[in-house]
C-alpha positions as CSV (number, residue, x, y, z in Angstrom):
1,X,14.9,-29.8,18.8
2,X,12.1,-28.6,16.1
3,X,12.7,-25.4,14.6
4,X,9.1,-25.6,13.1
5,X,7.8,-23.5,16.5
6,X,11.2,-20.8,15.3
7,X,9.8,-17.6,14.7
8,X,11.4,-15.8,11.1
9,X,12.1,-12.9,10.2
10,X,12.2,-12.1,6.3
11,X,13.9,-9.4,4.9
12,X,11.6,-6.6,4.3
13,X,11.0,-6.7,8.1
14,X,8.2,-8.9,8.8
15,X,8.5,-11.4,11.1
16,X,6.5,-15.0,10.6
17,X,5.7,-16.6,14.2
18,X,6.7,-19.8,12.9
19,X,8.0,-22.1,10.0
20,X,4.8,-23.4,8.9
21,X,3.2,-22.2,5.6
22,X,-0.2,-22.9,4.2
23,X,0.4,-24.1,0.5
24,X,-1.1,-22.4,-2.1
25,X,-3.5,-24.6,-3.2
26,X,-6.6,-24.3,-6.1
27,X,-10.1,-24.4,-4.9
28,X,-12.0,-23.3,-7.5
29,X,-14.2,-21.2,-5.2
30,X,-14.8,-17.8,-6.7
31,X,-17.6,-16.5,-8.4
32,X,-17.3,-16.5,-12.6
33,X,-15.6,-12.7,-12.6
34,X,-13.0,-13.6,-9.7
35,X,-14.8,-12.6,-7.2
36,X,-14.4,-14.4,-3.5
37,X,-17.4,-16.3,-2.0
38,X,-18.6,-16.9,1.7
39,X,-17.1,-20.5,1.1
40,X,-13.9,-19.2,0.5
41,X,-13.6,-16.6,3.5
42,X,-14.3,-19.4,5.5
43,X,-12.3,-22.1,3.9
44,X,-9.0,-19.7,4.3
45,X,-10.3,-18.6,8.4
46,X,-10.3,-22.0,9.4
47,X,-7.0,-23.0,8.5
48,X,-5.6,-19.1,9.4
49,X,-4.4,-18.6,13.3
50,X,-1.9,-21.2,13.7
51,X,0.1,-21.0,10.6
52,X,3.0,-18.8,10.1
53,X,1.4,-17.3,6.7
54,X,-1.6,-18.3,4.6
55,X,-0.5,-18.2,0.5
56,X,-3.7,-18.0,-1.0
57,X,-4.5,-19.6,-4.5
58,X,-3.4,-18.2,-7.6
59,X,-5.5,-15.1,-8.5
60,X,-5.0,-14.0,-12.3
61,X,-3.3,-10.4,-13.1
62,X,-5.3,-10.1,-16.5
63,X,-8.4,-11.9,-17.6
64,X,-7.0,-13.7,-20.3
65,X,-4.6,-14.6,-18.3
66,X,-7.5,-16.9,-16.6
67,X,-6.4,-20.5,-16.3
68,X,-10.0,-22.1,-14.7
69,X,-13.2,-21.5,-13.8
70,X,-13.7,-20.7,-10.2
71,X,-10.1,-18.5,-9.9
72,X,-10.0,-15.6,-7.8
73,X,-9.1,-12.1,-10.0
74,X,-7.0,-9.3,-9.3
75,X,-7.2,-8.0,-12.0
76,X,-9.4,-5.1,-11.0
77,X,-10.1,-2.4,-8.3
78,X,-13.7,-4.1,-8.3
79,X,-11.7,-6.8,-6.7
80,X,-10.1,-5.3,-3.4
81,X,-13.1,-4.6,-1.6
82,X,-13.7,-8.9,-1.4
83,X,-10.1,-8.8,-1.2
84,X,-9.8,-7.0,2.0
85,X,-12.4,-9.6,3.5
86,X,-9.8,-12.5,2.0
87,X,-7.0,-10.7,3.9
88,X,-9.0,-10.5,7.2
89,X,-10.4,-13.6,7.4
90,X,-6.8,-14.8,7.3
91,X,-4.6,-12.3,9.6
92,X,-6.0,-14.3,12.9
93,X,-3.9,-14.3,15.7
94,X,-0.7,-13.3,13.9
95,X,-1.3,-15.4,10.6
96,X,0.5,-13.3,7.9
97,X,-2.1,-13.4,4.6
98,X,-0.1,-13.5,1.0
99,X,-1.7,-13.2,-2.2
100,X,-0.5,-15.4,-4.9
101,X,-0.8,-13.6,-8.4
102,X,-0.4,-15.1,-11.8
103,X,-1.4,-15.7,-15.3
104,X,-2.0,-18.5,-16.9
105,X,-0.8,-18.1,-20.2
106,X,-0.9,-21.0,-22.5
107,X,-2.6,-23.3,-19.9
108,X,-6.0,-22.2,-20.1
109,X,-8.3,-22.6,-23.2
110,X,-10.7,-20.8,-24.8
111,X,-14.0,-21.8,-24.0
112,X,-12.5,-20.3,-20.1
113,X,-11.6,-17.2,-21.9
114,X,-15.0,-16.8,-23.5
115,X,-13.6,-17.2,-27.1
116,X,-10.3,-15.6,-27.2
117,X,-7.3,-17.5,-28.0
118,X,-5.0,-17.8,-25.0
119,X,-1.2,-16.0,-25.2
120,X,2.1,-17.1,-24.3
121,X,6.0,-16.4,-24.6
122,X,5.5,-18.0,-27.9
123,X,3.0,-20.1,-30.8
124,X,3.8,-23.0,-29.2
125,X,1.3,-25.7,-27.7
126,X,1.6,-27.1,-24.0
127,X,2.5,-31.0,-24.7
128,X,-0.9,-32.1,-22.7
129,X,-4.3,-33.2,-24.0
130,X,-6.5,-30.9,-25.9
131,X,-4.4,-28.3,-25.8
132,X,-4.8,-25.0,-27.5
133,X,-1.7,-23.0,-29.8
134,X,-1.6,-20.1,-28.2
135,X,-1.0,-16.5,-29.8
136,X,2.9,-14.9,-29.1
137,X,2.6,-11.9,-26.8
138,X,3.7,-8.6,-29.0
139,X,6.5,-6.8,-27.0
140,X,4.0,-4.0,-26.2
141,X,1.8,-7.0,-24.3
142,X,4.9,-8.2,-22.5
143,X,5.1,-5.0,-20.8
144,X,1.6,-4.7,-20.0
145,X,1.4,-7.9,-18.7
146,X,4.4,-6.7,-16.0
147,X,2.7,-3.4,-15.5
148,X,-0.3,-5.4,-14.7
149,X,1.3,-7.4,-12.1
150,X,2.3,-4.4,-10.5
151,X,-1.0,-2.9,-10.4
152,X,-2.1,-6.4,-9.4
153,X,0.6,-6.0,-6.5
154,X,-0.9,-2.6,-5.3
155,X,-4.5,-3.6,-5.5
156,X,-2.7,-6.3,-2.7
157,X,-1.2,-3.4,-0.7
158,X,-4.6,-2.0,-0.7
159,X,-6.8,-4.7,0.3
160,X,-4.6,-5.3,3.4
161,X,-2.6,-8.1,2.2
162,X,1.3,-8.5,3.8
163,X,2.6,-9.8,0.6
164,X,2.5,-11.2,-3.0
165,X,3.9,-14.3,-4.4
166,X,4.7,-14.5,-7.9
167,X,3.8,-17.6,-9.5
168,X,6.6,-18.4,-12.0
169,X,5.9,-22.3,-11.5
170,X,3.5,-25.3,-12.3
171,X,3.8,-24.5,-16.3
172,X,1.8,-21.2,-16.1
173,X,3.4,-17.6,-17.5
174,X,6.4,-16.7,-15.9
175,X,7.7,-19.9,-16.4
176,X,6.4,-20.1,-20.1
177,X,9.2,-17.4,-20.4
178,X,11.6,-19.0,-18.9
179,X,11.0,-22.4,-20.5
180,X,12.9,-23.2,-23.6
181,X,9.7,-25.3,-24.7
182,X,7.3,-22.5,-24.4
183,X,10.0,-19.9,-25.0
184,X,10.9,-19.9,-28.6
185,X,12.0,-15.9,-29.3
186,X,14.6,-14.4,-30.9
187,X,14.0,-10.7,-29.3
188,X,15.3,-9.8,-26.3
189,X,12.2,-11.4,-24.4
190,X,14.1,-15.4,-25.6
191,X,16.8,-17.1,-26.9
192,X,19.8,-18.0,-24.8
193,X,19.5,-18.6,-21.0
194,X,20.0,-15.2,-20.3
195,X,17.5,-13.6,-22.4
196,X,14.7,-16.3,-20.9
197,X,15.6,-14.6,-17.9
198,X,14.8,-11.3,-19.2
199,X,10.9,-11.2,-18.3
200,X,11.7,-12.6,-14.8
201,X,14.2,-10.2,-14.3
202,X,12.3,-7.2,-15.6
203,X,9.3,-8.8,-13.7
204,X,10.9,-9.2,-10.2
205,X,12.4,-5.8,-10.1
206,X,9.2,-3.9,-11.1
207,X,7.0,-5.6,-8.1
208,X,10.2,-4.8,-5.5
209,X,10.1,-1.0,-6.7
210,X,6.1,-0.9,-6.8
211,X,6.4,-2.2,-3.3
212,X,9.1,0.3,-2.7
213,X,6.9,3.0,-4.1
214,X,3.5,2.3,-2.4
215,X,3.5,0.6,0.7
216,X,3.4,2.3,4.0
217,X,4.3,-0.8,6.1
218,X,6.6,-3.7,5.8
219,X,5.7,-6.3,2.8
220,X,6.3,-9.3,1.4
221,X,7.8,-10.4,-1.9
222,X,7.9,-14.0,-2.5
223,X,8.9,-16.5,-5.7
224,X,8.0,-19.5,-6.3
225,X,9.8,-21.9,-8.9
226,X,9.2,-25.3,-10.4
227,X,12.9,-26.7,-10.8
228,X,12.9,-29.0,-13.4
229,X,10.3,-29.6,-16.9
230,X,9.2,-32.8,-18.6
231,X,9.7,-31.4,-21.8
232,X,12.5,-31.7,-24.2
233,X,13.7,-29.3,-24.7
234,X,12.7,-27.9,-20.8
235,X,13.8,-26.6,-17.9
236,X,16.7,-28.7,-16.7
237,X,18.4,-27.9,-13.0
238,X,21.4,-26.4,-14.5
239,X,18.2,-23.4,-16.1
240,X,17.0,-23.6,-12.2
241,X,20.0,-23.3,-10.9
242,X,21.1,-20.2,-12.9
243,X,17.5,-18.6,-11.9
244,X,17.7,-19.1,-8.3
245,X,21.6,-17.8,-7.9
246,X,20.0,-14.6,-9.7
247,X,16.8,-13.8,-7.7
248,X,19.3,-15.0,-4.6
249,X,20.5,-11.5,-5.0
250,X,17.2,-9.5,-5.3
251,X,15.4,-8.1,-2.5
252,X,13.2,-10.5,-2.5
253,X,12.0,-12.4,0.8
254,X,11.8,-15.9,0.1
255,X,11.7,-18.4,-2.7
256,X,9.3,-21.2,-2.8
257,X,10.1,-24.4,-4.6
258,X,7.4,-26.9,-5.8
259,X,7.8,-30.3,-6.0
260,X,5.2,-33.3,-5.2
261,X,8.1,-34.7,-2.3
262,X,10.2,-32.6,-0.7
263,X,12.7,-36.2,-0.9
264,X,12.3,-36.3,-4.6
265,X,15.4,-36.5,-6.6
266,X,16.2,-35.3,-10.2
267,X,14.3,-37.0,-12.9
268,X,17.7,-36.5,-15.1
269,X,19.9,-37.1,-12.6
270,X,21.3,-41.2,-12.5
271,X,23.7,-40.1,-9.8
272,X,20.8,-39.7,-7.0
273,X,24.2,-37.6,-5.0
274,X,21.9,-35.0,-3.3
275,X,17.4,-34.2,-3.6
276,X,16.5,-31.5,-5.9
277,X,16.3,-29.7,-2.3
278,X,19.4,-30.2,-0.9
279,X,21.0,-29.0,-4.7
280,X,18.7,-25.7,-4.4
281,X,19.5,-24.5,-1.0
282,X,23.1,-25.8,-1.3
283,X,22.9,-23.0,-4.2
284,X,21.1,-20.6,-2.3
285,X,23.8,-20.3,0.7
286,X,21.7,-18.6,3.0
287,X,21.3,-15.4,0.9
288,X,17.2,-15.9,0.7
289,X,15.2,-17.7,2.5
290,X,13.9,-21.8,1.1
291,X,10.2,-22.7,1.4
292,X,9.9,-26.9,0.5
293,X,7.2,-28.6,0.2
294,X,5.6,-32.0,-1.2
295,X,4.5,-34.6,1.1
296,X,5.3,-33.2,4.0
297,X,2.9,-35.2,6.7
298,X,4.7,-35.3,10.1
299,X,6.4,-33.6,12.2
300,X,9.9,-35.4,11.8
301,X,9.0,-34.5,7.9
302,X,9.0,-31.1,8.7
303,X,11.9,-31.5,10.7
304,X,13.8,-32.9,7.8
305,X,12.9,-30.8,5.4
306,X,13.7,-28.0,7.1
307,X,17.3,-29.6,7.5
308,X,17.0,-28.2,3.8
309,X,15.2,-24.7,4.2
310,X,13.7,-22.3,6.4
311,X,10.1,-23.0,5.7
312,X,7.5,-25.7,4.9
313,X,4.4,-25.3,3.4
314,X,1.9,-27.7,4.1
315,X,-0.9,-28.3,1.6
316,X,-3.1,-31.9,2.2
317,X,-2.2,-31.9,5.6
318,X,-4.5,-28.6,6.5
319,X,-7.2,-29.8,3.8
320,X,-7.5,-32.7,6.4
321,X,-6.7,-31.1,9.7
322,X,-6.6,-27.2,9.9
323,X,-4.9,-27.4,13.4
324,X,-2.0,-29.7,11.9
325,X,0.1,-27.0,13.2
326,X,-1.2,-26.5,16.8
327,X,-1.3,-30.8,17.1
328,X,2.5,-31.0,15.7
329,X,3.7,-27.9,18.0
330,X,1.9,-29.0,21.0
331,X,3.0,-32.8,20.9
332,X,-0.4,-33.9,20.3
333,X,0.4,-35.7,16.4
334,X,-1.6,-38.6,17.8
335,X,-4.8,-36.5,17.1
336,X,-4.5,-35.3,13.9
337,X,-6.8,-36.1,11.8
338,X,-5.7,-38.0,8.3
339,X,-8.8,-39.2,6.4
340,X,-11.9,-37.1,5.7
341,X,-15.9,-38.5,5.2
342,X,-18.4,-37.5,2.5
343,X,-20.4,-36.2,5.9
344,X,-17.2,-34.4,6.8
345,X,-16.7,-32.2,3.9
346,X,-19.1,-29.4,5.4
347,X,-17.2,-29.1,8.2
348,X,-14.4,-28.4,6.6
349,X,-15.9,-26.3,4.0
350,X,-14.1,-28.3,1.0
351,X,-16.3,-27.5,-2.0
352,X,-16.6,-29.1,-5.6
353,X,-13.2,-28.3,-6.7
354,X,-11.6,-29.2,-3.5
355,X,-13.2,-32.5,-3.0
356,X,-12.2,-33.5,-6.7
357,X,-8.8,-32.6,-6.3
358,X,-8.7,-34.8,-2.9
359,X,-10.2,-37.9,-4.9
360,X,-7.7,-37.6,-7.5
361,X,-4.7,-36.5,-5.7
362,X,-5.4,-38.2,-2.3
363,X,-8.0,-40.9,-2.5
364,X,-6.4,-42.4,0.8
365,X,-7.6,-39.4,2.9
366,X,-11.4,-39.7,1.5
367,X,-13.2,-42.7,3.6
């Protein structure tokens, strides 16, 4: 029987009505100073009601902490008003909203950050085309940038919100810290394994007591994690699985993997034994909560990869068919819709960015 229906409850009390989690997924919607558009409202509210939680799109915690043009900003009380309208146009029908709050560190450029240099953990370029040196944080910086996720997390609280997720995969700050590529240090911000962790740690704890401190009502505090680097040196599992046994013990209410298939095995790994999944949640031993993702399509997908975790997030699937969800629940996967027309993006209110990302990510659901 499908435990996608299952109801969830997470450990700072919410409950989600079901397994199902909209992806966080950049749309490149927001105006030029972060702030939401119509589009966007409506692009979130037609894929909010049926879902267990909506995680919205990275929003940046600083503003050179920017990564593209189009991102939605936090980094601001002249943010929560539009904020507020984010979290309402998603909390239909039980739909949990969480905001996803980041900074982009050294992948960004400066031509996005209006002529300043970008920052990172260290001087040390991303290995991708045209990419930028980026300037080492002082130590002074490093603790505004966590103070400034925590304001980011009570601007959040504020606008209605029922959590945060920090973004500490996909390359972009928090896991320039952890990285041994990006991470070069010898203070007490890098250097061994340990001392890599030092910013999570340090990060993770300060959003848990600003939530503590500052909101009246049960919320959210999620993590998601890329779980292995290209990069030599680079995040290995052995890194991943050292971070994950550690924020297994936080309060924290779920971790959030990313990977492009939820079946995908270890690029390092000859022995193909057990998926990067099964090795994570083997590690976690039911102490947190496992969102997986990546090519998740079908219900039996689901199904399997929640043999694996609690949760699936489902990210192309809803850019095609908002009501995925309801069709999969209600044994109606026969009417899901798979491919989407020129004539059809309108409807379903996939701008610019969207659209691009569907023709080079998806070209076989574009007809």
């Amino acid at each position: 029987m499908s435990t996608l229906g299952n109801p969830i409850k997470l450990q700072s009390g919410v409950t989600l009505k079901n397994r199902a989690i909209m992806a966080p997924m950049t749309n490149m919607m927001s105006f030029f100073d972060g702030t939401i558009t119509d589009n966007e409202l409506q692009y979130y509210s037609l894929r909010s009601g049926e879902v267990g939680a909506v995680i919205t799109a990275a929003s940046n915690v600083q503003e050179i902490g920017q990564g593209w043009e189009g991102e939605l900003g936090v980094f601001d009380d002249k943010h929560i008003k539009g904020l507020s309208k984010l979290a309402s146009a998603i909390k239909k029908s039980g739909t949990k909203a969480i905001l996803q709050i980041f900074h982009g560190g050294r992948m960004t450029n400066s031509k996005i950050l209006r002529g300043k240099q970008p920052v990172s953990a260290s001087a040390v370029k991303a290995e991708r085309a045209d990419a930028e040196e980026p300037r080492s944080l002082t130590d002074e910086e490093i603790i505004q940038v966590i103070e400034d996720f925590k304001s980011a997390t009570i601007r959040a609280i504020k606008a209605g919100f029922d959590g945060v997720e920090l973004h500490g995969a996909n390359t972009y700050l928090i896991q320039q810290f952890f990285s041994p590529h990006s991470n070069r240090r010898e203070d007490k911000w890098g250097g061994n394994l340990e001392k890599r962790f030092h910013f999570v740690n340090q990060l993770v704890d300060g959003v848990i007591k600003t939530v503590k401190e500052n909101a009246s009502e049960p919320f959210i505090v999620g993590y998601r994690f890329s779980p292995e680097e290209y990069e030599n040196p680079g995040i290995r599992i052995d890194d991943t699985l050292y971070l994950v046994d550690q924020l297994s013990n936080k309060n924290l209410d779920y971790l959030h993997i990313s990977l492009g298939d939820y079946q995908q095995y270890s690029k390092f790994d000859q022995t193909k034994e057990q998926t990067i999944l099964q090795t994570i949640h083997k590690k976690i031993a039911g102490r947190i909560p496992l969102i997986s993702v990546g090519n998740i399509r079908t219900g039996s997908d689901a199904d399997n990869a929640l043999k694996d975790s609690e949760m699936v997030a489902l990210g192309r699937v809803l850019l095609a068919d908002p009501h995925w969800t309801s069709k999969v629940l209600s044994n109606r996967e026969d009417q899901i819709r798979h491919t989407v027309t020129e004539e059809e993006r309108d409807e379903l209110h996939l701008n610019t960015g969207v659209w691009m990302f569907m023709n080079a990510m998806m070209p076989e659901r574009i007809k």
